[in-house]
NULUMSE-14665 format. One line per field, with one value per atom (N, C-alpha, C): residue number from 0; residue in one letter; atom name; y, z, x. Coordinates in steps of 0.001 Angstrom, whole numbers. Atoms other than C-alpha are relative to their C-alpha. Example, Ala and Ser with C-alpha at 12.3 -4.5 7.8 and 13.67 -1.06 7.14 Angstrom:
// NULUMSE-14665
n <- (0 0 0 1 1 1) .
res <- (A A A S S S) .
atom <- (N CA C N CA C) .
north <- (-1190 -4500 1200 -1190 -1060 1090) .
up <- (0 7800 0 -60 7140 730) .
east <- (890 12300 900 -820 13670 -770) .
// end
This chain:
// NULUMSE-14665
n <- (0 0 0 1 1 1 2 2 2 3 3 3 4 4 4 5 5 5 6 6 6 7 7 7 8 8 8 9 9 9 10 10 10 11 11 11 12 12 12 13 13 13 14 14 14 15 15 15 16 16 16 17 17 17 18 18 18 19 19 19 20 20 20 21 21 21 22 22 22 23 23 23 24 24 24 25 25 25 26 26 26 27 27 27 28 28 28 29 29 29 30 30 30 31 31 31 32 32 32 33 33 33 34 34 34 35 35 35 36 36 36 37 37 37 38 38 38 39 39 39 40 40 40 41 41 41 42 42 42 43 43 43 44 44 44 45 45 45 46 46 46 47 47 47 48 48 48 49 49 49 50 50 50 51 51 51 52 52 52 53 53 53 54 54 54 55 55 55 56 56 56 57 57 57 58 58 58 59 59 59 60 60 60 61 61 61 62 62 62 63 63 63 64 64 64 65 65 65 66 66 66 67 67 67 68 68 68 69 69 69 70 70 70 71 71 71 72 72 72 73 73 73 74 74 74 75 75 75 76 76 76 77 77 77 78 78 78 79 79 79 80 80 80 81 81 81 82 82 82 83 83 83 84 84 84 85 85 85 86 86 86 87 87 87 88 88 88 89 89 89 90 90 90 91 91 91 92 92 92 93 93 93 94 94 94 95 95 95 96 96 96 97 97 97 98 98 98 99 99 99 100 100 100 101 101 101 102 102 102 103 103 103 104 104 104 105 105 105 106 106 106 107 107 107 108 108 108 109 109 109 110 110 110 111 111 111 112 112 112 113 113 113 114 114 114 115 115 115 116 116 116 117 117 117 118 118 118 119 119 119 120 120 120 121 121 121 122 122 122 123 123 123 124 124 124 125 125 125 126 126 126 127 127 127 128 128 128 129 129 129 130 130 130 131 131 131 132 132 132 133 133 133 134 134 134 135 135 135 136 136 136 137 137 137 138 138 138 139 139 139 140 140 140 141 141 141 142 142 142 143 143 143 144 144 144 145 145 145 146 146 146 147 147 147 148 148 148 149 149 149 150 150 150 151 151 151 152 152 152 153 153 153 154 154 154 155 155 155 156 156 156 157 157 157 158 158 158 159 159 159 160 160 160 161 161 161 162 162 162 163 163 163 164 164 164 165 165 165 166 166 166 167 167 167 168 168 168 169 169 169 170 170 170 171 171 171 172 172 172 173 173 173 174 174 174 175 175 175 176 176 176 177 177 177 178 178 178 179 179 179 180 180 180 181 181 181 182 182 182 183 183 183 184 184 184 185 185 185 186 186 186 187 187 187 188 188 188 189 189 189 190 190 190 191 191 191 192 192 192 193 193 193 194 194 194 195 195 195 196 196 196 197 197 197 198 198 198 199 199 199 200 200 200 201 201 201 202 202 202 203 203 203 204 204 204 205 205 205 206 206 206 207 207 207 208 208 208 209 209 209 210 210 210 211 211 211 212 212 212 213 213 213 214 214 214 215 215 215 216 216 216 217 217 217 218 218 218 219 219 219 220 220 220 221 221 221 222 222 222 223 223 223 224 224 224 225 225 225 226 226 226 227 227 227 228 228 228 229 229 229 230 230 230 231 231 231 232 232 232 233 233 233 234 234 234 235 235 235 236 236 236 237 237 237 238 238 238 239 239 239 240 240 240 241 241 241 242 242 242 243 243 243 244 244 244 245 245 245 246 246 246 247 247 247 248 248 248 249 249 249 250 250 250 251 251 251 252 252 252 253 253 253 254 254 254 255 255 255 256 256 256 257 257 257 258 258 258 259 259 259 260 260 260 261 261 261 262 262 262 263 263 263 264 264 264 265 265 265 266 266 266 267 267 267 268 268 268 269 269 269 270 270 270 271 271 271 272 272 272 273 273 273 274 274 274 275 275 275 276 276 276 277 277 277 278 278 278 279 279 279 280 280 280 281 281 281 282 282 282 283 283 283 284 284 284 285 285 285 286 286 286 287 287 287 288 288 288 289 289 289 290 290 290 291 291 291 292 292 292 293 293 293 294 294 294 295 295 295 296 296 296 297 297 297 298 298 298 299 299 299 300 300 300 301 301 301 302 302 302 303 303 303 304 304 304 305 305 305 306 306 306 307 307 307 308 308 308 309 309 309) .
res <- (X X X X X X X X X X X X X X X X X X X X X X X X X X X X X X X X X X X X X X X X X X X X X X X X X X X X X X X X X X X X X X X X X X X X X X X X X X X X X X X X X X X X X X X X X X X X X X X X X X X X X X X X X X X X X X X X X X X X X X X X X X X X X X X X X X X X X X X X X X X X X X X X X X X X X X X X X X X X X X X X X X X X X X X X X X X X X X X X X X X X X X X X X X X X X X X X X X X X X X X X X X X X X X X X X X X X X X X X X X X X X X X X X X X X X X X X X X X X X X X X X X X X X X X X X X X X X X X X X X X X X X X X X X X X X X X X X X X X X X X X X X X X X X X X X X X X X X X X X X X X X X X X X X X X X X X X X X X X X X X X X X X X X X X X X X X X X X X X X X X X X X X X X X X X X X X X X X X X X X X X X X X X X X X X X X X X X X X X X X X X X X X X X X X X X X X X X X X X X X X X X X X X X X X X X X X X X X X X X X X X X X X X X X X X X X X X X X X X X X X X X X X X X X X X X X X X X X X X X X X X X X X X X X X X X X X X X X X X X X X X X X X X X X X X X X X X X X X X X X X X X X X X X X X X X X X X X X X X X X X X X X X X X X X X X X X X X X X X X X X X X X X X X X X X X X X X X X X X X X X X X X X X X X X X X X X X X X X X X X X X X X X X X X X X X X X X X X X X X X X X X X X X X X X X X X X X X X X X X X X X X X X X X X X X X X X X X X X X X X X X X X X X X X X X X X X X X X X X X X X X X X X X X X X X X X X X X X X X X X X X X X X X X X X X X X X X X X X X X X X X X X X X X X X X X X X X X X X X X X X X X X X X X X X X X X X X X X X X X X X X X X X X X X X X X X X X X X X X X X X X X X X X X X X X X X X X X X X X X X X X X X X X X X X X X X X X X X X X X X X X X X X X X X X X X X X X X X X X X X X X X X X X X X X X X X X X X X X X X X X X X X X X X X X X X X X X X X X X X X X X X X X X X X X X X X X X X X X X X X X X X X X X X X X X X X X X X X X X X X X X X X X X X X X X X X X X X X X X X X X X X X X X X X X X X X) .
atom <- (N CA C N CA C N CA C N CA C N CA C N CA C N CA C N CA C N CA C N CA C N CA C N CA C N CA C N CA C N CA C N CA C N CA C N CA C N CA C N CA C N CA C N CA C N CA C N CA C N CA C N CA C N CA C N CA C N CA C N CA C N CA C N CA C N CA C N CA C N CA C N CA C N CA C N CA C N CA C N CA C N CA C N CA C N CA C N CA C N CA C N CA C N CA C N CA C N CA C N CA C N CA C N CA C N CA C N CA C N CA C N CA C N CA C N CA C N CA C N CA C N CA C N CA C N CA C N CA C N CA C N CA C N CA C N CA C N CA C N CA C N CA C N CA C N CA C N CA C N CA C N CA C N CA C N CA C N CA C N CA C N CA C N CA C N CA C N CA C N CA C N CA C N CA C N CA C N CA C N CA C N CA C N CA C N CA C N CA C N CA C N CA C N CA C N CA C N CA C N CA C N CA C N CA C N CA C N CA C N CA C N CA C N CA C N CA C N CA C N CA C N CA C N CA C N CA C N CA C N CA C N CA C N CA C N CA C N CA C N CA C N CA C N CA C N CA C N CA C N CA C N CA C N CA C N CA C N CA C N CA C N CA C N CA C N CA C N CA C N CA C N CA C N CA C N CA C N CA C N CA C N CA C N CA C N CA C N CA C N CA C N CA C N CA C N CA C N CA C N CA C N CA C N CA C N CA C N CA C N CA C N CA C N CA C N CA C N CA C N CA C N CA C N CA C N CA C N CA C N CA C N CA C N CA C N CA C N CA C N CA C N CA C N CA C N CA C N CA C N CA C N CA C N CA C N CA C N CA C N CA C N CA C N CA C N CA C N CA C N CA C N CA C N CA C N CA C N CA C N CA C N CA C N CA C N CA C N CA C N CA C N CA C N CA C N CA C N CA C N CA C N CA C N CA C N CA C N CA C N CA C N CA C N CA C N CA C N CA C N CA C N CA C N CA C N CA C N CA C N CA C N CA C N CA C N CA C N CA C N CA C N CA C N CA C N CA C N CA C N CA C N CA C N CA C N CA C N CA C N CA C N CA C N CA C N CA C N CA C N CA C N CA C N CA C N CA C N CA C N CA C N CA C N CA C N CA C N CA C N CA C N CA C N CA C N CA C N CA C N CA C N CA C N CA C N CA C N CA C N CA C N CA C N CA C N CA C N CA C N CA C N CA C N CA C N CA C N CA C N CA C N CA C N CA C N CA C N CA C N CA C N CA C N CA C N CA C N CA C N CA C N CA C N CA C N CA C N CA C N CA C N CA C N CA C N CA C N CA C N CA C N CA C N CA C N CA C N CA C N CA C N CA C N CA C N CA C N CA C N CA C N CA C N CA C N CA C N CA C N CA C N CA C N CA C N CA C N CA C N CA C N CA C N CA C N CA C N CA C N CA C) .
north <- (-1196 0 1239 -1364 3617 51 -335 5325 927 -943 7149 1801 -1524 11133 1386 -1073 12625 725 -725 15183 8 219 14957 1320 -1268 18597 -324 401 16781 -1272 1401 13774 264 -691 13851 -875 342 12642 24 -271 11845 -1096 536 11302 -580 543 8816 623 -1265 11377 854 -1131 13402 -545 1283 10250 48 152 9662 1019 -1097 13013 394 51 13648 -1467 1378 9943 600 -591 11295 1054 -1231 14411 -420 494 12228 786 -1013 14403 -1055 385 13131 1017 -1002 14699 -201 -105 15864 -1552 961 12612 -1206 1542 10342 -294 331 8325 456 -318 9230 -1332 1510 6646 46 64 5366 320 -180 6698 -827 397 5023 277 -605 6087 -1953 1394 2373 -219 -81 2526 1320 -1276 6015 -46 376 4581 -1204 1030 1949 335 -711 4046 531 -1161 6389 -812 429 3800 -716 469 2500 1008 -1433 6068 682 -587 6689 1599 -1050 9305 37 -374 10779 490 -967 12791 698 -228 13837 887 -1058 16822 -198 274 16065 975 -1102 17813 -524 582 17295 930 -579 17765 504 -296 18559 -438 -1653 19736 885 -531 20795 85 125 21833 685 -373 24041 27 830 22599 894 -1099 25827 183 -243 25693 642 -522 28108 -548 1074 26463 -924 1354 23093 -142 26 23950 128 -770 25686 -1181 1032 22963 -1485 1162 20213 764 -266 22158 329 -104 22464 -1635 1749 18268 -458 112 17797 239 -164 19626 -398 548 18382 -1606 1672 14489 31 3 15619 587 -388 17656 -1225 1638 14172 -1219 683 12327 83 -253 14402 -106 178 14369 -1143 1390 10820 -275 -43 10798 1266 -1433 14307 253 -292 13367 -572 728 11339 934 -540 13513 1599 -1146 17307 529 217 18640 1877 -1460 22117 -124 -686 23561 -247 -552 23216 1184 -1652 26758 -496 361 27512 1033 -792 30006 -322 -1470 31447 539 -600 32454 322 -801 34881 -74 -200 35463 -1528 1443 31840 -339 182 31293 274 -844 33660 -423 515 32138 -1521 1794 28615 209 -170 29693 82 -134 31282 -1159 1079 28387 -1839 1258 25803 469 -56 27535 561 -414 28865 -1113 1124 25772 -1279 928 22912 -522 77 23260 -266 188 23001 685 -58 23521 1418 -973 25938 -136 96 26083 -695 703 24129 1251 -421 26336 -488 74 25474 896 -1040 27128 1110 -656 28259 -719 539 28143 714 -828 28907 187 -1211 30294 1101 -1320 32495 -714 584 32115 1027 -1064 33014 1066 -1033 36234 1301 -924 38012 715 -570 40694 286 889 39646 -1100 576 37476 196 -1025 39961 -201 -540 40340 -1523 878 36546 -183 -111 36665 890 -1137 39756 -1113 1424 37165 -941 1381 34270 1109 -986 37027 319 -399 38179 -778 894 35016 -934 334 34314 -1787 1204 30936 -409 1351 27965 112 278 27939 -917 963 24946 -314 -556 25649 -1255 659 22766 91 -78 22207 -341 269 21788 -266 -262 21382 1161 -1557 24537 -167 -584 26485 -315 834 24460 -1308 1535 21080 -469 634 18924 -375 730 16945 -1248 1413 13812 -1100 855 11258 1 -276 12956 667 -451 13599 1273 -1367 17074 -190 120 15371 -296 449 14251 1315 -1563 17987 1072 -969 20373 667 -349 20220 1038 -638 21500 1370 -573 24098 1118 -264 24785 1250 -857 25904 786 -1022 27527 1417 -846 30142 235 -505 30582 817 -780 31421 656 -1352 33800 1128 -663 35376 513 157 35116 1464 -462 36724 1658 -1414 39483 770 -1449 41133 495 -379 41559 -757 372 39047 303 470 38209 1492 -1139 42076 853 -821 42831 -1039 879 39674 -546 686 39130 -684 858 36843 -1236 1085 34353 -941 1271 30721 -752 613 29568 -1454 610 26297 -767 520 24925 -1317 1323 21724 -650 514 19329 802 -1491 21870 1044 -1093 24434 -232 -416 23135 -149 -310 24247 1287 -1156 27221 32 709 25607 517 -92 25204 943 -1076 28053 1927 -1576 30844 1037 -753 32591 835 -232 33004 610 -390 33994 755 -990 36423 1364 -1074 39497 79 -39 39199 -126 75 39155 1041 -934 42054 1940 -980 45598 477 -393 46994 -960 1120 43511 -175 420 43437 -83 796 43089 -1327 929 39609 -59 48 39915 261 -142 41474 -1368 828 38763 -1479 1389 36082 -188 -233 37220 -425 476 36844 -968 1417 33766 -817 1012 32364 524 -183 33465 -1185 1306 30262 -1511 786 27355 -1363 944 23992 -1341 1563 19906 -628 1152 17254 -870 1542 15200 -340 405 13406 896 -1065 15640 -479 526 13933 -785 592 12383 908 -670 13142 1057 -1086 15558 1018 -1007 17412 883 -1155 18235 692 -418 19430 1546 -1499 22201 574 -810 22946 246 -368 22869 1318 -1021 25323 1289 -1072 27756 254 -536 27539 -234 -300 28073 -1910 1435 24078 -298 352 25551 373 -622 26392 -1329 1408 22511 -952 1168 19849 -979 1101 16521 -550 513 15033 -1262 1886 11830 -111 99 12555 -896 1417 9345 696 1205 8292 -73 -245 10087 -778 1057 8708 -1597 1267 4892 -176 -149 3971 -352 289 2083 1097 -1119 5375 1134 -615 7210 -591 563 5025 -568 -569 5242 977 -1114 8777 298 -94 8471 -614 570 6120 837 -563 8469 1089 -1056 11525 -1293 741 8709 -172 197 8196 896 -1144 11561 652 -829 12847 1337 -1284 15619 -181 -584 17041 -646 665 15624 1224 -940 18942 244 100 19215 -1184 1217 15952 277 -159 16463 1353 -1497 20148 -844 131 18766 -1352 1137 15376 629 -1049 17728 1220 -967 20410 1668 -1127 22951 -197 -31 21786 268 -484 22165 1274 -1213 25835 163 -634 26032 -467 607 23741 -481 101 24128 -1038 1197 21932 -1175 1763 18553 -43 388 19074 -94 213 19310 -1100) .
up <- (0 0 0 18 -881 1681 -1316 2222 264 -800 4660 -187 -42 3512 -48 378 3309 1690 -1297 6050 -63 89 6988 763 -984 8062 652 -1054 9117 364 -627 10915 1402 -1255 14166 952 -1025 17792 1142 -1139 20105 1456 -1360 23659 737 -294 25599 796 -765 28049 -793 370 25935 -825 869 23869 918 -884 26999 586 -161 27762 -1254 721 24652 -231 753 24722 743 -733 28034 -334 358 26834 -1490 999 23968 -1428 882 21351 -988 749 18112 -1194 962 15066 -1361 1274 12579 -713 144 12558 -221 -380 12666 1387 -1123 15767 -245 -588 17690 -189 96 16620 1433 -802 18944 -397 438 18582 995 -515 19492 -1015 632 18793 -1168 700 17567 -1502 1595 14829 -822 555 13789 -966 305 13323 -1344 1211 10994 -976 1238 9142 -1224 209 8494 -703 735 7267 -1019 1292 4810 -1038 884 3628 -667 412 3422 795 -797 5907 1312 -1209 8075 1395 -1151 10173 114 129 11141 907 -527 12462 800 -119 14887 662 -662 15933 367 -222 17929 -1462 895 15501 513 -225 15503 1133 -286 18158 303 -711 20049 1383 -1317 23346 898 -187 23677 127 368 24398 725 -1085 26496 1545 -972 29616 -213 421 29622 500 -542 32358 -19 376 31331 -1180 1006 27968 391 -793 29685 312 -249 31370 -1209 766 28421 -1203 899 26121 613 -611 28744 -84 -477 29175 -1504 1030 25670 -1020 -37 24798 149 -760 27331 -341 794 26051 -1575 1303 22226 186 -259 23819 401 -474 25238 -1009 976 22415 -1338 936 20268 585 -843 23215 -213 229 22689 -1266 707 19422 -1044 593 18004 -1191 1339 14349 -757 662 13874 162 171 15182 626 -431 15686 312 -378 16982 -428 55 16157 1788 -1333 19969 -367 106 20774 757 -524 21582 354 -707 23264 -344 233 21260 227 154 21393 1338 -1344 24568 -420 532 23174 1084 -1109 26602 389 -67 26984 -1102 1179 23831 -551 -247 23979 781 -791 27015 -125 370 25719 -953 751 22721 148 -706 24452 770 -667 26749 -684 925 24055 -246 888 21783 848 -614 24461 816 -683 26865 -109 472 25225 -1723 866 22054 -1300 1631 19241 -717 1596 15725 -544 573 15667 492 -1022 16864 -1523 800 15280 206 -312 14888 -906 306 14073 -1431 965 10870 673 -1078 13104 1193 -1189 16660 558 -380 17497 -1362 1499 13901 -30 666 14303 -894 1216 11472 754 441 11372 -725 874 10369 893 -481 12749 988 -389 14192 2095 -1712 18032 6 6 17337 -142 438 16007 1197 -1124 19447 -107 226 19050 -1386 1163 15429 -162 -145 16144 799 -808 19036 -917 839 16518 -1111 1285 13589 659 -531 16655 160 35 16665 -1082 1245 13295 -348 -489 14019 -1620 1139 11403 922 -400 11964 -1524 1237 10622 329 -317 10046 -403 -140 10333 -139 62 9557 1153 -744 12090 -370 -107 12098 -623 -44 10191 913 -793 11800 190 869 10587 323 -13 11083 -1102 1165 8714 -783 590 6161 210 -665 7369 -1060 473 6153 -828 692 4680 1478 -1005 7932 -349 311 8243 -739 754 7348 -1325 1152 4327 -1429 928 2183 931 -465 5190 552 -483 6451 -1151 798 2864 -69 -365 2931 1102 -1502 6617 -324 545 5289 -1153 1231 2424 436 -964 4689 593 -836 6893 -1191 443 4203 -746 197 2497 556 -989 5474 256 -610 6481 -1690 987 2814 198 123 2916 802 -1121 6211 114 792 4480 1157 -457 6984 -437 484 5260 247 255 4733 1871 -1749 8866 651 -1085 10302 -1535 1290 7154 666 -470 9394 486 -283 10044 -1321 992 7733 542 185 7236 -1192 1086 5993 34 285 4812 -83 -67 5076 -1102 1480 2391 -1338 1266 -421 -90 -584 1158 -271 -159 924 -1523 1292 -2566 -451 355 -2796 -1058 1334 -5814 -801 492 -7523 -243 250 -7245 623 -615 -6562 -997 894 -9854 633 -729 -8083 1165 -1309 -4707 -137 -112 -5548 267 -207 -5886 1728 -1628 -2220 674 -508 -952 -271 460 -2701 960 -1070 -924 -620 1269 -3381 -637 296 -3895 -1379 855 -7112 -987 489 -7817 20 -63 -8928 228 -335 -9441 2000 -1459 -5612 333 -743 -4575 84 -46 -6096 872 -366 -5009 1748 -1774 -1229 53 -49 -1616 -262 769 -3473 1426 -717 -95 968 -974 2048 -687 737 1895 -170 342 1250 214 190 2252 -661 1065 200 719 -723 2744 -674 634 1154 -1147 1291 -2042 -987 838 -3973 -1612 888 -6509 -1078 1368 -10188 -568 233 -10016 733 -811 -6894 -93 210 -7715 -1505 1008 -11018 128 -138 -9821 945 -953 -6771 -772 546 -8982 -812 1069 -11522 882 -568 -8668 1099 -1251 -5931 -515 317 -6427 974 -1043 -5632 730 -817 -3685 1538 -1716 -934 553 134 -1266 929 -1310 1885 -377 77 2018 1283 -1291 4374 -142 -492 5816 391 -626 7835 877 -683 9718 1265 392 12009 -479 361 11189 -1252 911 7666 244 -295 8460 -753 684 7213 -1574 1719 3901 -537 484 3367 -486 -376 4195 -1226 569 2128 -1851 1613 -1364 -286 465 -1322 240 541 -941 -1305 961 -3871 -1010 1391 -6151 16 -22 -5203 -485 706 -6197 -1358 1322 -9342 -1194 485 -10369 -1037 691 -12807 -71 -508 -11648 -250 -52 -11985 1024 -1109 -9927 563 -1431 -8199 473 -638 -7861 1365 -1282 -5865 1148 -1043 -4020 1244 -917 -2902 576 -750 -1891 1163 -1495 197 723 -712 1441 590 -286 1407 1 -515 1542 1720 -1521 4725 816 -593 5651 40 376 4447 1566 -1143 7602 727 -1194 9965 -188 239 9582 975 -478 12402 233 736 10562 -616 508 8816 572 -1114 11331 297) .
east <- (841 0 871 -159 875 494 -290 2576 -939 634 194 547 -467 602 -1028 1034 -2961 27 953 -4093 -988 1701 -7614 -1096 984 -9039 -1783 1911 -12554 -398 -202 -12143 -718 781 -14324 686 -332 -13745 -1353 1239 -16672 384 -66 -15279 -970 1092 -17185 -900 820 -18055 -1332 649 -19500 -1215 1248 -21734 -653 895 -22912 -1296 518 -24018 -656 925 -25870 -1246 1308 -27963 -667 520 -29011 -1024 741 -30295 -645 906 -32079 436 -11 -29827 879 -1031 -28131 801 -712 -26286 -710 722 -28736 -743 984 -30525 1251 -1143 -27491 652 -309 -26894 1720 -1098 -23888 758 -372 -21224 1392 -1182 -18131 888 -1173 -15082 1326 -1268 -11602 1195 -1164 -8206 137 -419 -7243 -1077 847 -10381 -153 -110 -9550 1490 -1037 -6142 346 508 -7399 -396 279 -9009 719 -1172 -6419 1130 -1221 -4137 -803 873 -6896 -105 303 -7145 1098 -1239 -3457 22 -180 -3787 1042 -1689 -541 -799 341 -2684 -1357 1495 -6090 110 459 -7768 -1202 899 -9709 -1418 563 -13138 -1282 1508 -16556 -1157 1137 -19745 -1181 1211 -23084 -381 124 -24650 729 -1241 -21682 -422 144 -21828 -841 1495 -24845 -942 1257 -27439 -1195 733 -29065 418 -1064 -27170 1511 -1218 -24477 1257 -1140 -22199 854 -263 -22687 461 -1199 -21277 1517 -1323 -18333 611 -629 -17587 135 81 -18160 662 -1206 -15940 1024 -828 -13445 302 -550 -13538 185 -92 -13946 1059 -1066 -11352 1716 -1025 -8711 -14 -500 -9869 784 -822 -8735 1756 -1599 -5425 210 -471 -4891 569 66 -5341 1536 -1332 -2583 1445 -1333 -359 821 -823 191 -43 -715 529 -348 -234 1309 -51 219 2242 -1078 994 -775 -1502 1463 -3892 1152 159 -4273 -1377 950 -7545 -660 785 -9988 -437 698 -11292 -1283 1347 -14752 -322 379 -16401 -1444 855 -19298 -1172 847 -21322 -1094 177 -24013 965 -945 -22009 1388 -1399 -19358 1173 -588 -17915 1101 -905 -16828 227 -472 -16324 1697 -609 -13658 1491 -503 -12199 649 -285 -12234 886 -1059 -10186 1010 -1482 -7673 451 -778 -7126 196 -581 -7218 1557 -1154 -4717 1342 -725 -2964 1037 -727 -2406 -314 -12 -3855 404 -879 -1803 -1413 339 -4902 278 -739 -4316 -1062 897 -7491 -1060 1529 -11673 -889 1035 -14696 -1055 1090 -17690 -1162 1271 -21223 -362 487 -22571 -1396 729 -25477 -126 -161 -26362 -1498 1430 -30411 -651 692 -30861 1132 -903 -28185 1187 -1174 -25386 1211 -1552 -21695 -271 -29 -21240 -1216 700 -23801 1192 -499 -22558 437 -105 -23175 1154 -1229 -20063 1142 -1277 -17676 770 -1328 -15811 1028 -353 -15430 1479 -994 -13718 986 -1073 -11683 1203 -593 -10331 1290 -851 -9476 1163 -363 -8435 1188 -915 -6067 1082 -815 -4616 606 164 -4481 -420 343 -6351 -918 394 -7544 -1173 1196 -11454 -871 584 -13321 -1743 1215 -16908 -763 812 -19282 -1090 1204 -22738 -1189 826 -25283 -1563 1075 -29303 -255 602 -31415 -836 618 -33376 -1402 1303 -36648 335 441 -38513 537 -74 -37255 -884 1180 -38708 -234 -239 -39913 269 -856 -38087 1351 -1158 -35362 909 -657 -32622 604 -1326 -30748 1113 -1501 -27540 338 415 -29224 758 -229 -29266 213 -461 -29778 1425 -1298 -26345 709 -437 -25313 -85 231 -27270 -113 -555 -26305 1495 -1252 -22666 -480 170 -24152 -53 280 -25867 1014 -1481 -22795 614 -1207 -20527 -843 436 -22768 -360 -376 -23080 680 -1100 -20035 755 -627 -18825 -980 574 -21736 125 -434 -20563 1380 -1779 -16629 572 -1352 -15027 886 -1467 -12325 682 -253 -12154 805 -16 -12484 748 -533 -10698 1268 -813 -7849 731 -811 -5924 -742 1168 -8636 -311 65 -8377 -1489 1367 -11704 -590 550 -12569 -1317 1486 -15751 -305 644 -17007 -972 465 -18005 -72 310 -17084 -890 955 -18788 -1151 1158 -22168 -470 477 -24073 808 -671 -21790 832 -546 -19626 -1095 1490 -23005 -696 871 -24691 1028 -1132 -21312 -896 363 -22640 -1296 1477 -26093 -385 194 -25564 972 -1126 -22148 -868 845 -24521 157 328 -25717 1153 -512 -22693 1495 -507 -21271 -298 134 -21176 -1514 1127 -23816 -1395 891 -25817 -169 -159 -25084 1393 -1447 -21138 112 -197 -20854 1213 -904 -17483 719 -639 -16545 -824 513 -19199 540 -724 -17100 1381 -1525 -13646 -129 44 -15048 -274 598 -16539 1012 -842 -13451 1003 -922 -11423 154 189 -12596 808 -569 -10727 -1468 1280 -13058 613 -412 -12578 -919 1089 -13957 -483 863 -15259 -1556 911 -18131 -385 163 -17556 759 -940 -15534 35 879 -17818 326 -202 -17219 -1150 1034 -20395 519 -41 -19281 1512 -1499 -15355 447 -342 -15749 -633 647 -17698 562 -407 -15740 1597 -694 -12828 227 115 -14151 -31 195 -14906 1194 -694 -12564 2152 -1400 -8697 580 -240 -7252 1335 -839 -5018 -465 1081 -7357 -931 980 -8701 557 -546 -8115 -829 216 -8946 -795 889 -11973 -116 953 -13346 -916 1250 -15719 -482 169 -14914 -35 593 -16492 -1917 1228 -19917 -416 227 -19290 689 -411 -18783 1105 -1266 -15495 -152 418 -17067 -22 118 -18205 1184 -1488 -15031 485 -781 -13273 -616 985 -15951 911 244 -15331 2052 -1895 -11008 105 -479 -11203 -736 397 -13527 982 -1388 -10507 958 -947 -8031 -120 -92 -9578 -379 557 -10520 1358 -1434 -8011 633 -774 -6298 1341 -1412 -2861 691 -754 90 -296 -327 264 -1665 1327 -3484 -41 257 -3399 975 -833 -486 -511 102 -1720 -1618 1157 -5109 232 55 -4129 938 -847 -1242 425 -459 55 -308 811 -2635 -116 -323 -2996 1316 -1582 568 -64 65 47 -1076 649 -2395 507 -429 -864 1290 -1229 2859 305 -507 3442 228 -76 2639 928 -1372 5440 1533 -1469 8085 917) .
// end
């Protein structure tokens, strides 16, 4: 087998603590049960996938569940189980922070004492949290924060704001949609413009944002109708292929997004490893450029997380 050299910017981690504490509270992730995680089957994976190194991060819901405290404290433990995890082995996992929005204040606090004294690589945030999206302005003190630290933020999809449709789960289409909203958001209030030190990447090729950039650039232009400015912000986010990888979905994130802003997902263990391991072999067989491939199982990520290469 090929030697292990991909990075994996969306690889999850669900401490048992923290499984436990969501069955309790009768909660799952967008309509997919909460699976087990262990280092030893993350490790399996990873060498099925040809992956050096994974990023690891909690998902959907996170740690909000309407108690402000009890987040506090469950992204404080949560946390300290993934700093744990890299401690022992450093060149194999790295981990995003969980935060604790809507609660700016701790939010804030939790950042700093991740990146400060539990050594992560960067913070996970929610695409929304209530109905509110990235990009509202009740968060600004937050992103000034990360922007100050010039921090890797990896934006996740969560639940909308809406009943589903029955029989079709959130994780199904809404999640897509989920990041769509964020980063048009996120593009129409000039981040990039007000926080230019802040790496933002998107999850599953941002969503429908590939797809429909032409369509939604307007709205996200100062004026609401510069396509051009509307693209140039939109094209500033970087994007992983986790479950995107399909000969429908990277020809369009190709055409739109620069592939040097392109990482490599799994999505394990939300996507079961079969799954996981479909969607490495349709990127394996996708015909791309040597340096295309190389920059997307690599070394874009290196470009954010210099210290995998050390």
């Amino acid at each position: 087998m090929t030697q292990a050299h991909r990075i994996d910017t969306h690889q999850h981690v669900v401490p048992p603590h923290y499984a436990s504490w969501l069955a309790r509270k009768g909660l799952n992730a967008g309509g997919r049960a909460i699976p087990e995680w262990r280092a030893e089957s993350a490790l399996e994976l990873m060498e099925k996938a040809r992956i050096a190194t994974a990023i690891l991060s909690v998902s959907t819901p996170g740690v909000h569940i309407g108690d402000g405290m009890e987040a506090r404290e469950m992204a404080r433990s949560v946390n300290e189980f993934a700093a744990e995890v890299v401690r022992r082995q450093p060149s194999r996992f790295g981990y995003f922070a969980t935060l604790t929005l809507p609660d700016v204040e701790g939010a804030i606090a939790e950042a700093a004492h991740a990146l400060d004294h539990l050594d992560a690589d960067g913070v996970v945030l929610l695409a929304n949290v209530n109905g509110v999206y990235l990009g509202d302005p009740a968060w600004d003190p937050l992103m000034a924060e990360l922007d100050r630290r010039s921090a890797a933020v990896f934006i996740h999809p969560s639940s909308l704001p809406a009943p589903p449709v029955p029989g079709i789960a959130p994780f199904v289409a809404d999640f897509l949609l989920d990041t769509t909203r964020a980063a048009i958001n996120l593009a129409r209030v000039r981040t990039f413009e007000r926080f230019p030190n802040l790496k933002i990447i998107l999850s599953h090729a941002g969503g429908f944002l590939p797809f429909a950039a032409e369509r939604v650039a307007r709205a996200c232009s100062d004026d609401g109708e510069n396509i051009g400015e509307g693209l140039a912000r939109l094209r500033q986010f970087h994007f992983d292929v986790a479950l995107s990888s399909s000969p429908y979905a990277l020809p369009a994130l190709l055409a739109f997004a620069d592939p040097m802003r392109i990482t490599y997902g799994s999505d394990w263990p939300f996507a079961p490893a079969a799954r996981s391991l479909h969607f490495a072999r349709l990127l394996d067989e996708y015909p791309l450029t040597a340096e295309q491939r190389a920059a997307i199982d690599r070394s874009n990520a290196l470009k954010l997380f210099p210290r995998l290469g050390k």
